[in-house]
N, C-alpha and C positions, 0 to 999 in steps of 0.2 A: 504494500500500500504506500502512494504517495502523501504528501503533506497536504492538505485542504487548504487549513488556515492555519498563519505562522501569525499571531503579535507581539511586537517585540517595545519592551519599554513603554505601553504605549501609558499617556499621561491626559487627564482630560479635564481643564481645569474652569470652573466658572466665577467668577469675580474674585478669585484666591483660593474658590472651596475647588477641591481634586475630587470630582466624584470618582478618577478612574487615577489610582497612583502609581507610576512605573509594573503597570501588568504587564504582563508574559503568558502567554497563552497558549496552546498548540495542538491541532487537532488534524488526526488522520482519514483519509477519504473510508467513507462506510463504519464510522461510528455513530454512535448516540450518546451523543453527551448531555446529563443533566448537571444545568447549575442552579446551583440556591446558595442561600446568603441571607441575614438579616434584612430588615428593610434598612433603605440606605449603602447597599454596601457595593452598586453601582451596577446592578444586573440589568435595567435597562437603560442608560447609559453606553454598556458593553453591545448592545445590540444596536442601537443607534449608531454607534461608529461602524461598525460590521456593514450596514445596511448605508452609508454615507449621508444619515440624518445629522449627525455630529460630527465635525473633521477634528481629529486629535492635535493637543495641544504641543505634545511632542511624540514622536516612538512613532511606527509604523505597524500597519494593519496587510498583513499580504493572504490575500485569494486563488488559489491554485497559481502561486508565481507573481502574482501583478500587484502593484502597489493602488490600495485601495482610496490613497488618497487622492488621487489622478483623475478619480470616478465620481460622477454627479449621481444621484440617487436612481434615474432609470436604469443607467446604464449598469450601473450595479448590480440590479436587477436582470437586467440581461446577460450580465460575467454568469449568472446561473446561482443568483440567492434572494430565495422567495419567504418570508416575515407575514406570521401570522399573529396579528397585534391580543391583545386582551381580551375586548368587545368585537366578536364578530363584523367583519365586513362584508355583507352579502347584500346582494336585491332584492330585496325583500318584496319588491311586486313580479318577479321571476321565480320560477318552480327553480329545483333543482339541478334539474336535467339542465334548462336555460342559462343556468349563471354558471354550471361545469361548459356549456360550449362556448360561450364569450371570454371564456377564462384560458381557456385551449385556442381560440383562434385570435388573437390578438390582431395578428397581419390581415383578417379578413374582414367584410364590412362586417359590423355590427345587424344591420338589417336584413343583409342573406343569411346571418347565422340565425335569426329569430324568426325567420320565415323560415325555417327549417330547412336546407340547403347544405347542410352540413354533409360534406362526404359520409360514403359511407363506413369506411374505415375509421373515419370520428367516431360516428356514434357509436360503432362497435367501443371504441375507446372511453367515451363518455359512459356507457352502458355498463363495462367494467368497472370502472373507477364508483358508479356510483355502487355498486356490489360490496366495494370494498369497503366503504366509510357508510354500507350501510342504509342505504338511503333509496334503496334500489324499490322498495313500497314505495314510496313517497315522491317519487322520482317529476312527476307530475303536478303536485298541489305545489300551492303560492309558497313562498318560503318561508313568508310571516308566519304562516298555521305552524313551523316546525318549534320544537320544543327548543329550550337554549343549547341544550348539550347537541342536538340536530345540527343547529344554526353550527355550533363551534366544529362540528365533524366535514358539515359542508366549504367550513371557508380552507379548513386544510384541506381537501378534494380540490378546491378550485386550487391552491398554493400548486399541488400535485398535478394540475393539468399544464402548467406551466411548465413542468419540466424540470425544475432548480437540479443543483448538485445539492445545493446544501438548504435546508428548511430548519429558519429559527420559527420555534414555536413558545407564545409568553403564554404563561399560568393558563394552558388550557383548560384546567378543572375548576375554573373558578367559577361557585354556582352549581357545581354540577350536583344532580344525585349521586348514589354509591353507585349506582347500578350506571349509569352513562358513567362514570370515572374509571371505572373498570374498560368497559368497553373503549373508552379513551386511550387506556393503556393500550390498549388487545390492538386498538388501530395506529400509534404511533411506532409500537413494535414491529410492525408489521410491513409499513414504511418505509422501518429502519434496514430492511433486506435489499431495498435497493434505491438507499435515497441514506446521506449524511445529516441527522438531524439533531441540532443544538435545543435542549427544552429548560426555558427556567421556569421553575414551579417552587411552592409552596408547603403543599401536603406532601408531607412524609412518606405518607403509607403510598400515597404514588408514586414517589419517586421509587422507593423499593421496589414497586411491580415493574417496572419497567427499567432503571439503571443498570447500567451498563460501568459505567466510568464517570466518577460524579466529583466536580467542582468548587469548592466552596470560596463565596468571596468575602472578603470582610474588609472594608474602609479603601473599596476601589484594590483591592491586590489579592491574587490568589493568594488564600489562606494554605491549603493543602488540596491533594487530590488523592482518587482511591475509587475503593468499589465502597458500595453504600456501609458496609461493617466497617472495613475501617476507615471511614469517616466520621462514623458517627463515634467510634470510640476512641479519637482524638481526642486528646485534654483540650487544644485549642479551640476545638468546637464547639467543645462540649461549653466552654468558659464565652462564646460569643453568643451562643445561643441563650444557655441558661443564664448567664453572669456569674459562676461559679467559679471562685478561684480555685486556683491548680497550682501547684508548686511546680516551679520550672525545673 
């Protein structure tokens, strides 16, 4: 496996406050990586410079080779890294099926894809994908009738129809039931078989279902890294988390 994403040093500072302080980062093509962190400890930050929302104040950001500071936020997009924010983004006056083929044909018009026009090798592909995240009942009804955790499976589908090498995904369980949290997991694992996906989340217990290789930041700088065990039984985590002092 090659290197995905190399950050090096990078520094992100807003009127003297460093949400992101001398990080170092490094991730290999076909991981899954989850990060958490307290609040504050600059994990969306980290992904706004990733995605070229934010331009680093110092240190460099590189993307399969290319320095990401060079890059305006479509184009970013197009280098092959597709960000699925907190609160879903979908059409909500589009079914399903509709807002997975506007999402996959970018380059096409807009009004042949929703006149149904779509090859047919699309739609075999749209048809697919909607199987996968589930949605393949529902494929039809307005978007709005979908439930949140729907909504949240659809806007990764549509991330997925784009194609990315790499998919950050924020706190997709946020809101969710047990039961869509689960299945959240079941579908970003899933993903993970042929797509590089960064996820920062919250809940514990899901990150367990799903980690692979997990993160920890604290005050903008990796803290440590590990599988979900020993992470969590770092003294330093455990001391950012809890507040618990620990003898060095």
């Amino acid at each position: 496996m090659s290197t995905l994403l190399d950050i090096q040093a990078l520094t992100v500072s807003f009127d003297g406050f460093k949400a992101l302080n001398d990080l170092n980062f490094r991730m290999e093509e076909g991981e899954l990586r989850v990060i958490i962190g307290p609040n504050g400890a600059g994990k969306t930050t980290f992904l706004d410079v990733i995605t070229g929302k934010v331009n680093p104040t110092t240190g460099t950001a590189y993307f399969k080779g290319k320095d990401l500071k060079k890059y305006k936020e479509h184009e970013i997009a197009r280098l092959g890294i597709g960000r699925k924010f907190q609160t879903p983004r979908i059409y909500l006056n589009l079914t399903p099926r509709e807002n997975l083929e506007l999402s996959g044909n970018r380059a096409k018009s807009v009004f042949s894809t929703l006149l149904g026009q779509a090859a047919t090798a699309e739609k075999r592909q749209v048809s697919s994908l909607l199987e996968t995240i589930g949605l393949d009942y529902k494929a039809d009804v307005p978007a709005a009738l979908l439930s949140h955790g729907e909504k949240q499976w659809l806007e990764i589908g549509m991330l997925v129809a784009q194609s990315p090498d790499l998919l950050l995904v924020d706190e997709p369980v946020a809101g969710l039931t047990d039961e869509e949290t689960e299945k959240t997991g079941e579908l970003l694992v899933a993903l993970a078989e042929s797509h590089s996906v960064i996820v920062i989340e919250h809940d514990m217990e899901f990150v367990r279902q799903i980690a692979r290789q997990v993160t920890v930041l604290h005050q903008g700088s990796v803290l440590c890294e590990g599988t979900m065990d020993q992470v969590q039984s770092d003294p330093r985590v455990i001391e950012v988390y809890l507040g618990q002092e620990v003898e060095a």
